[in-house]
MDAnalysis code that builds the backbone (N, CA, C; Angstrom):
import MDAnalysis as mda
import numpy as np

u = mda.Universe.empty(423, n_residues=141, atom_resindex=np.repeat(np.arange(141), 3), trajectory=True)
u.add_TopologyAttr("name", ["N", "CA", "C"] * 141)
u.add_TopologyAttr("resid", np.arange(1, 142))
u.add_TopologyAttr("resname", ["UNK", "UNK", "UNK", "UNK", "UNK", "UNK", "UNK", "UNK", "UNK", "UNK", "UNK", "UNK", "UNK", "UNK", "UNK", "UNK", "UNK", "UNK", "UNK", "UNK", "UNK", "UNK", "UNK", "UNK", "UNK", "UNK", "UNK", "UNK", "UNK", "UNK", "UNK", "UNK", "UNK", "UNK", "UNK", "UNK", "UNK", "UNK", "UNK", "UNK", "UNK", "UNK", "UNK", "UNK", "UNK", "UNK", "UNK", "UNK", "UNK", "UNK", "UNK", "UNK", "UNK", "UNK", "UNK", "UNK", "UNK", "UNK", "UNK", "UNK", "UNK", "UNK", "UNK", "UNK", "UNK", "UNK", "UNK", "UNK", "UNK", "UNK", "UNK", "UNK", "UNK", "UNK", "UNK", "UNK", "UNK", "UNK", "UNK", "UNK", "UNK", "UNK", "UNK", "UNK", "UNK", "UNK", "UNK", "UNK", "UNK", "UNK", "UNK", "UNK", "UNK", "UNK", "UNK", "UNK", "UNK", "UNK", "UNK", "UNK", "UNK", "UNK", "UNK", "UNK", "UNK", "UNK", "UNK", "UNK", "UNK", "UNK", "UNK", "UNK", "UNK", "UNK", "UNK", "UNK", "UNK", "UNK", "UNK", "UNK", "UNK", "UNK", "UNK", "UNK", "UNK", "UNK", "UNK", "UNK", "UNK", "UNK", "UNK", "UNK", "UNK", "UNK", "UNK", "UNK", "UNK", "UNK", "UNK", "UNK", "UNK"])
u.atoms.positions = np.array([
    [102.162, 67.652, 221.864],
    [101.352, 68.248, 220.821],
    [99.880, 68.077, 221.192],
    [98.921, 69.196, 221.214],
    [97.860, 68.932, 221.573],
    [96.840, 68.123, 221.065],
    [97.221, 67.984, 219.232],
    [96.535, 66.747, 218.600],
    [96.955, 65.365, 218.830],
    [98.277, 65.125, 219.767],
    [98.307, 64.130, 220.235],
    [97.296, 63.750, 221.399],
    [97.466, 64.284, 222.226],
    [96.259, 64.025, 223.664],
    [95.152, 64.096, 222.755],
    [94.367, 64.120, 221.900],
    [93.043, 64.026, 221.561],
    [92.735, 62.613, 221.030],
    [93.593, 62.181, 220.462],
    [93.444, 60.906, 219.933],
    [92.667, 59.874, 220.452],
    [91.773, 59.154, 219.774],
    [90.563, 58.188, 220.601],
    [89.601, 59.064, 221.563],
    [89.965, 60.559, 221.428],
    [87.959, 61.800, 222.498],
    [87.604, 60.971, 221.166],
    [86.254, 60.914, 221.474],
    [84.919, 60.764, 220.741],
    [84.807, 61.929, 220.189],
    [84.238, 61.923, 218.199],
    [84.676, 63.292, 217.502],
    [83.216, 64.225, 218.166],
    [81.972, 64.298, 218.780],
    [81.528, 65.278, 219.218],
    [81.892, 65.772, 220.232],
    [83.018, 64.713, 220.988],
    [83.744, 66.299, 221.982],
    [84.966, 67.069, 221.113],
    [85.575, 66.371, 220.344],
    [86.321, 66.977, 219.245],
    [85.543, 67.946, 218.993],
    [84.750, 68.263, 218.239],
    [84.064, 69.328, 217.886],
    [83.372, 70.357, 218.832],
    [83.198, 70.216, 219.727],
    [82.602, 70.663, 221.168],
    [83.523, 71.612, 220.864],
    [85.188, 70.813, 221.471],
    [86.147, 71.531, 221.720],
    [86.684, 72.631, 220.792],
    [86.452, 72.693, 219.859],
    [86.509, 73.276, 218.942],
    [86.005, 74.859, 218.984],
    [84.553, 74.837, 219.157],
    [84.190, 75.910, 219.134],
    [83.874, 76.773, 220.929],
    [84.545, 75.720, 221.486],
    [85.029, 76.706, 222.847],
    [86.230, 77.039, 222.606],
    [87.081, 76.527, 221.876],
    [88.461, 77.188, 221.299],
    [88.140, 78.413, 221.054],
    [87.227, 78.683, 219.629],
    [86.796, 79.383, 219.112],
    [86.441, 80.667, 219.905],
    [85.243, 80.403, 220.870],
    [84.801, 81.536, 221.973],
    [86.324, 82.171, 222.355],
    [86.965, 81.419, 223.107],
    [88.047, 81.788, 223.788],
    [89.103, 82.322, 222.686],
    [89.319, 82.509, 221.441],
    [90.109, 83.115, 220.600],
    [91.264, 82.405, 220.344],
    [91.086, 80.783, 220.579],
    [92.404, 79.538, 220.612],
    [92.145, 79.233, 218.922],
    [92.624, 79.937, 218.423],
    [92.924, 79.897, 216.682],
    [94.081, 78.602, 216.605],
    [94.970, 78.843, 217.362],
    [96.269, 77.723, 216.947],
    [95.699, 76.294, 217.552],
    [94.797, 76.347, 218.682],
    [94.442, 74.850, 218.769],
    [93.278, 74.576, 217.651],
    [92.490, 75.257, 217.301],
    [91.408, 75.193, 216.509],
    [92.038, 74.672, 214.898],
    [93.113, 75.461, 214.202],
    [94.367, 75.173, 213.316],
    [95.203, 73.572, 213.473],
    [95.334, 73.720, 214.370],
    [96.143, 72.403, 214.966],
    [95.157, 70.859, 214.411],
    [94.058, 71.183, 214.736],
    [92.689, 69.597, 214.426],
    [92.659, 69.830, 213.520],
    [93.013, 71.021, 212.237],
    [92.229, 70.810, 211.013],
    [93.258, 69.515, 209.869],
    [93.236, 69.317, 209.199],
    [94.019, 67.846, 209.018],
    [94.633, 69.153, 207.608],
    [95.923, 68.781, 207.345],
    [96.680, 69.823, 206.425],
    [95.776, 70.339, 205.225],
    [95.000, 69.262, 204.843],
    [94.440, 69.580, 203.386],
    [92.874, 69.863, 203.031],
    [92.535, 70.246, 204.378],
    [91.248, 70.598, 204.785],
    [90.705, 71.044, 203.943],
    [89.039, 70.851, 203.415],
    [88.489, 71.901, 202.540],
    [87.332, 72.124, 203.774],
    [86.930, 73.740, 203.782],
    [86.313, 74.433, 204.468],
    [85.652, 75.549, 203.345],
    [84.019, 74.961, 203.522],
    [82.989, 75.755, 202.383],
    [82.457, 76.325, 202.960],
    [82.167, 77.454, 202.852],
    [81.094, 78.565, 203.672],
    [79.807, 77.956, 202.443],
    [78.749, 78.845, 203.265],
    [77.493, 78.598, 202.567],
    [77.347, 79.429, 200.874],
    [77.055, 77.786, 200.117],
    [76.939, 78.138, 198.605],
    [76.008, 79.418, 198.028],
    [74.855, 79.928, 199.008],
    [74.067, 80.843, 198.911],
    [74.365, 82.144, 199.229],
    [75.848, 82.644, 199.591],
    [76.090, 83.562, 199.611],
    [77.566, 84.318, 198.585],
    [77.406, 85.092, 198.254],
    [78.160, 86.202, 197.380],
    [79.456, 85.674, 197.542],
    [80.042, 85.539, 195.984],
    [81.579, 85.278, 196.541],
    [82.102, 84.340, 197.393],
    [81.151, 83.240, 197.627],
    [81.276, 82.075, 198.867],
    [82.848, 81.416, 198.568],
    [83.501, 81.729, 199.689],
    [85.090, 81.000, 199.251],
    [85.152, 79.128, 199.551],
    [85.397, 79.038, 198.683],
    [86.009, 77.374, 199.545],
    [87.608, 77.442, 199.513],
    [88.231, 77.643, 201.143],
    [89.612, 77.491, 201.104],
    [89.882, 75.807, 201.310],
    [91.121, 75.941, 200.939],
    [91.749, 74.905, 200.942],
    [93.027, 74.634, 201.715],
    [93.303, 73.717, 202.829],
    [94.326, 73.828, 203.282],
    [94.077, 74.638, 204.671],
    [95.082, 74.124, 205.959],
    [95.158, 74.580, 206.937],
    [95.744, 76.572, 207.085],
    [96.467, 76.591, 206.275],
    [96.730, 78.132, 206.245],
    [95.264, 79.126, 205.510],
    [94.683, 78.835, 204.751],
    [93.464, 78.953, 204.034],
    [92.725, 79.474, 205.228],
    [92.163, 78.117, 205.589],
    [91.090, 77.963, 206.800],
    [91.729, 79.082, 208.227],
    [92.841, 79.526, 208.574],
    [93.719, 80.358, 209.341],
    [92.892, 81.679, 208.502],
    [93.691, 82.057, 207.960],
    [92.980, 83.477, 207.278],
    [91.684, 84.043, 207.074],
    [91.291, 82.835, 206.862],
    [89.755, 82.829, 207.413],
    [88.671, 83.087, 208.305],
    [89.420, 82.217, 209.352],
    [88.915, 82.819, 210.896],
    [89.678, 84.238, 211.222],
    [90.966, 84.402, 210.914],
    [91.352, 85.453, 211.374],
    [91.059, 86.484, 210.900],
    [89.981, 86.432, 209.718],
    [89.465, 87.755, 208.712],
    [88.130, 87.987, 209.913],
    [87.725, 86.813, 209.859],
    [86.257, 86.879, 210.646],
    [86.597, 88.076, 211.977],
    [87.360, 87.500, 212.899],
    [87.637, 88.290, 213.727],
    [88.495, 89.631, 214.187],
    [88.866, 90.065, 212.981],
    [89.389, 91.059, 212.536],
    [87.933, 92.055, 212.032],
    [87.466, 91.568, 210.901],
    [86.290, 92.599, 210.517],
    [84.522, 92.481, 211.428],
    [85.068, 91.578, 212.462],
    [83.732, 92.064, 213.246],
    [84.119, 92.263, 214.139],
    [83.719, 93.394, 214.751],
    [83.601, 93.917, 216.371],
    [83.149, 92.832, 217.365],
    [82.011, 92.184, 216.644],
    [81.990, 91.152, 217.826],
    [81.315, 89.906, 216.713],
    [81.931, 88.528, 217.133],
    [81.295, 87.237, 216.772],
    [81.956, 86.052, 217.509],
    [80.327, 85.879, 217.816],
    [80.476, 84.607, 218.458],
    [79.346, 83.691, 217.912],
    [79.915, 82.204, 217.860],
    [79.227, 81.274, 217.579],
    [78.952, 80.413, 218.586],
    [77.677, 80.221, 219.161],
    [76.506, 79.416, 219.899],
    [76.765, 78.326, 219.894],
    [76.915, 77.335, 220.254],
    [76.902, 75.983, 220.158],
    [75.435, 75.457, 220.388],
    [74.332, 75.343, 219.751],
    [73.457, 74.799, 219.963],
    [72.794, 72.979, 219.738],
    [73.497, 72.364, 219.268],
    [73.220, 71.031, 219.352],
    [74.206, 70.285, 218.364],
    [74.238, 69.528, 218.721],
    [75.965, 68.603, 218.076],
    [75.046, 66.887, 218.011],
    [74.904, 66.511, 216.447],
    [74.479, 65.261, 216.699],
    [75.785, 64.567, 215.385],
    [75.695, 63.023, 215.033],
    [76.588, 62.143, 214.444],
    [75.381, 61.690, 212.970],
    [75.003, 62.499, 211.931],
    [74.197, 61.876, 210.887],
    [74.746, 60.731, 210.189],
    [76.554, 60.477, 210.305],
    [76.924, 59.316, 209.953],
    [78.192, 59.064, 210.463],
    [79.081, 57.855, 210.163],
    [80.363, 57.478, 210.420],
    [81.273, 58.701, 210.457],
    [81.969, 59.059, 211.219],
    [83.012, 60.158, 211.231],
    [82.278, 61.735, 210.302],
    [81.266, 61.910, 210.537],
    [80.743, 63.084, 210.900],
    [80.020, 63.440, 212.024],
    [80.110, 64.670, 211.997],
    [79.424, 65.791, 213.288],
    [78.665, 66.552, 212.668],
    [77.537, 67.050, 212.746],
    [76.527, 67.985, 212.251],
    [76.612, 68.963, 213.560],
    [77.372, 70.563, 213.382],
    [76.822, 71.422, 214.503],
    [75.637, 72.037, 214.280],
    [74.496, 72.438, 214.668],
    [73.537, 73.317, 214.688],
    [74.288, 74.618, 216.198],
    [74.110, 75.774, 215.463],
    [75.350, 76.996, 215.797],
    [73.899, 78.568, 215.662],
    [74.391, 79.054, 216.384],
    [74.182, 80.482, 216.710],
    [75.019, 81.503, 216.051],
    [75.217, 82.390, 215.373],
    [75.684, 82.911, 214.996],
    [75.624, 84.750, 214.872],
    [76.102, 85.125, 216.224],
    [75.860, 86.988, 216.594],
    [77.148, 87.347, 216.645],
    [76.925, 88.880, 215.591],
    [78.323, 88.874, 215.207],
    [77.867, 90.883, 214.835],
    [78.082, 91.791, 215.141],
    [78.447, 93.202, 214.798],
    [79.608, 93.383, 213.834],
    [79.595, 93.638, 212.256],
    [80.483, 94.231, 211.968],
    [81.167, 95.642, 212.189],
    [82.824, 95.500, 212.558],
    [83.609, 96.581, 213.304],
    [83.432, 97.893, 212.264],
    [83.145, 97.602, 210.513],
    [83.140, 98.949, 210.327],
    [81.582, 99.806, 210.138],
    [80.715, 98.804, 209.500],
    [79.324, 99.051, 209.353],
    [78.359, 99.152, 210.408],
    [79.199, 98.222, 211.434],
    [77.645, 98.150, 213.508],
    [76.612, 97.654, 212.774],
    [76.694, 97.230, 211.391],
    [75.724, 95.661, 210.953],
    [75.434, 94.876, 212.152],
    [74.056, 94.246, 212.652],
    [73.816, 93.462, 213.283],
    [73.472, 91.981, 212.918],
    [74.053, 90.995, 212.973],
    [73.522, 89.797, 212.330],
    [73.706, 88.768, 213.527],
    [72.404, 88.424, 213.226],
    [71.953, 86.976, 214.139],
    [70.979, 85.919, 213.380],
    [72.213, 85.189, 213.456],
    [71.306, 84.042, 212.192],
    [71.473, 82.408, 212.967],
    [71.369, 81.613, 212.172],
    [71.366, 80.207, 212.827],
    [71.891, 79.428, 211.536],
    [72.985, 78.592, 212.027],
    [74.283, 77.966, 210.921],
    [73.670, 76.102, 211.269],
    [74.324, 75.977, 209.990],
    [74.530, 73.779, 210.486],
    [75.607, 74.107, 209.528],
    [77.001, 73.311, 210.459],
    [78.491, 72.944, 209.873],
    [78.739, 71.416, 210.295],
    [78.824, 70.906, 208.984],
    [78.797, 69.480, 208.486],
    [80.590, 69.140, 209.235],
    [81.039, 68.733, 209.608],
    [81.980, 68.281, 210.050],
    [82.477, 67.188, 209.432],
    [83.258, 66.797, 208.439],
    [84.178, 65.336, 208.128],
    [85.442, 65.536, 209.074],
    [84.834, 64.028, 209.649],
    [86.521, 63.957, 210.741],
    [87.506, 62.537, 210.289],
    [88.896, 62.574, 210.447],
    [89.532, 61.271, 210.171],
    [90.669, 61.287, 211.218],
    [90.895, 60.368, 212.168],
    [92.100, 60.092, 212.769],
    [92.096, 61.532, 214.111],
    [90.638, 62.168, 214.624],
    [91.104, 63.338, 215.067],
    [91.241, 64.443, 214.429],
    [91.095, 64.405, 213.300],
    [91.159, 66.122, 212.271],
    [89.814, 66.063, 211.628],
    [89.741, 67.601, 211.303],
    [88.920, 67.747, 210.885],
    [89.027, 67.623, 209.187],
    [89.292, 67.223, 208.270],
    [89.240, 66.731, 206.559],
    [88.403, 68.014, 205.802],
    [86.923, 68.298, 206.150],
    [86.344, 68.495, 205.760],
    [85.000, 69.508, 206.259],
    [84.961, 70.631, 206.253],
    [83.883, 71.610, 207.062],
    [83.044, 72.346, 205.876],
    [81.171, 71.983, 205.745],
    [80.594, 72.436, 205.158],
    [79.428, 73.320, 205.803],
    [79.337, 74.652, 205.623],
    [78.495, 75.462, 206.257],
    [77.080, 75.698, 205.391],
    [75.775, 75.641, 206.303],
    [75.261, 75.572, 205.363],
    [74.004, 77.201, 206.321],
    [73.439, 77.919, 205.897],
    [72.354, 78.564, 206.702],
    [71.210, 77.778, 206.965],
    [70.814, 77.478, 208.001],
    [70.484, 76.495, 208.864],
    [68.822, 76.778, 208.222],
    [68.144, 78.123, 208.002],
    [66.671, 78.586, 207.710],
    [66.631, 78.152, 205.870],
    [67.637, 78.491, 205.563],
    [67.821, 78.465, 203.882],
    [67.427, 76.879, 203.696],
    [68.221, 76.136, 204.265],
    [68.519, 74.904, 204.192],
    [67.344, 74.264, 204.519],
    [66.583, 74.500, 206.037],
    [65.451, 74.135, 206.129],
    [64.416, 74.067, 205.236],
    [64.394, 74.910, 204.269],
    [63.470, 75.539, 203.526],
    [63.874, 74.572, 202.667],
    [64.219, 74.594, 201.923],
    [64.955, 73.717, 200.852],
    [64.480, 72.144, 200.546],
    [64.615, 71.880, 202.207],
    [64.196, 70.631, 202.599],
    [62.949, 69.970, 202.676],
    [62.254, 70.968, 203.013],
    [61.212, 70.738, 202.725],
    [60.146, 70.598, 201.829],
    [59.102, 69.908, 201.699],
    [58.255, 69.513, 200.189],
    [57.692, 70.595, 199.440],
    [57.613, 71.321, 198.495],
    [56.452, 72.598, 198.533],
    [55.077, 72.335, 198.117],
    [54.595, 72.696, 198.990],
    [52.687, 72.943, 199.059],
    [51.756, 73.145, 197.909],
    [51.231, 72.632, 197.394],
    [50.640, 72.654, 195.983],
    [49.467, 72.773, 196.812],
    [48.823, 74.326, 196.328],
    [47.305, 74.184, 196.020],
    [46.176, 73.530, 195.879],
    [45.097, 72.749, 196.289],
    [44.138, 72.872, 196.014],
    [43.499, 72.661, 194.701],
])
């Protein structure tokens, strides 16, 4: 079982691995790490934002993604540990939808909760939104 051989990687190659799964279209190994009762939140700032639940959930999910875009791929741009058994990805995100030729290129952070090798827990957040957010706002003068 392939979540057997992973046991004791360090979780940022866990997650590494993950989204070269991803590139490469390895849905069943990507399925395989998510731990059965997974919750996976897309970003709260957008329309209809689903939070699935569960490894079949999180399946339909990706497989919607790559079904209704012509093309998406996610970037791997920097992978750090903000605490105990999390992964913070900072992600690229270029993607053509197959029916509209919509162009979107944006920049993601997906919060990673890991336990035992699975993933528990995936929170997406828009990486510019979020920035913003974070920051203090500027009072006048």
């Amino acid at each position: 079982m392939w979540h057997d051989a992973l046991v004791g990687v360090p979780e940022l190659e866990l997650v590494r691995l993950g989204y070269e799964m991803f590139e490469a279209r390895g849905l069943d190994g990507i399925v395989e790490r998510l731990d059965p009762d997974i919750e996976w939140h897309e970003p709260e700032d957008l329309p209809d934002s689903p939070v699935m639940h569960g490894r079949d959930e999180a399946r339909r999910h990706l497989e919607a993604l790559l079904r209704n875009w012509e093309r998406f791929s996610i970037e791997l741009e920097a992978l750090s540990e903000p605490a105990e058994g999390q992964v913070l990805a900072e992600v690229r995100v270029v993607a053509r939808g197959r029916a509209s030729g919509a162009e979107v290129d944006t920049r993601h952070e997906h919060l990673w909760t890991l336990r035992a090798g699975r993933a528990t827990r995936v929170q997406i957040y828009d990486r510019e939104r979020h920035d913003r957010a974070a920051r203090p706002s500027s009072t006048a003068p």
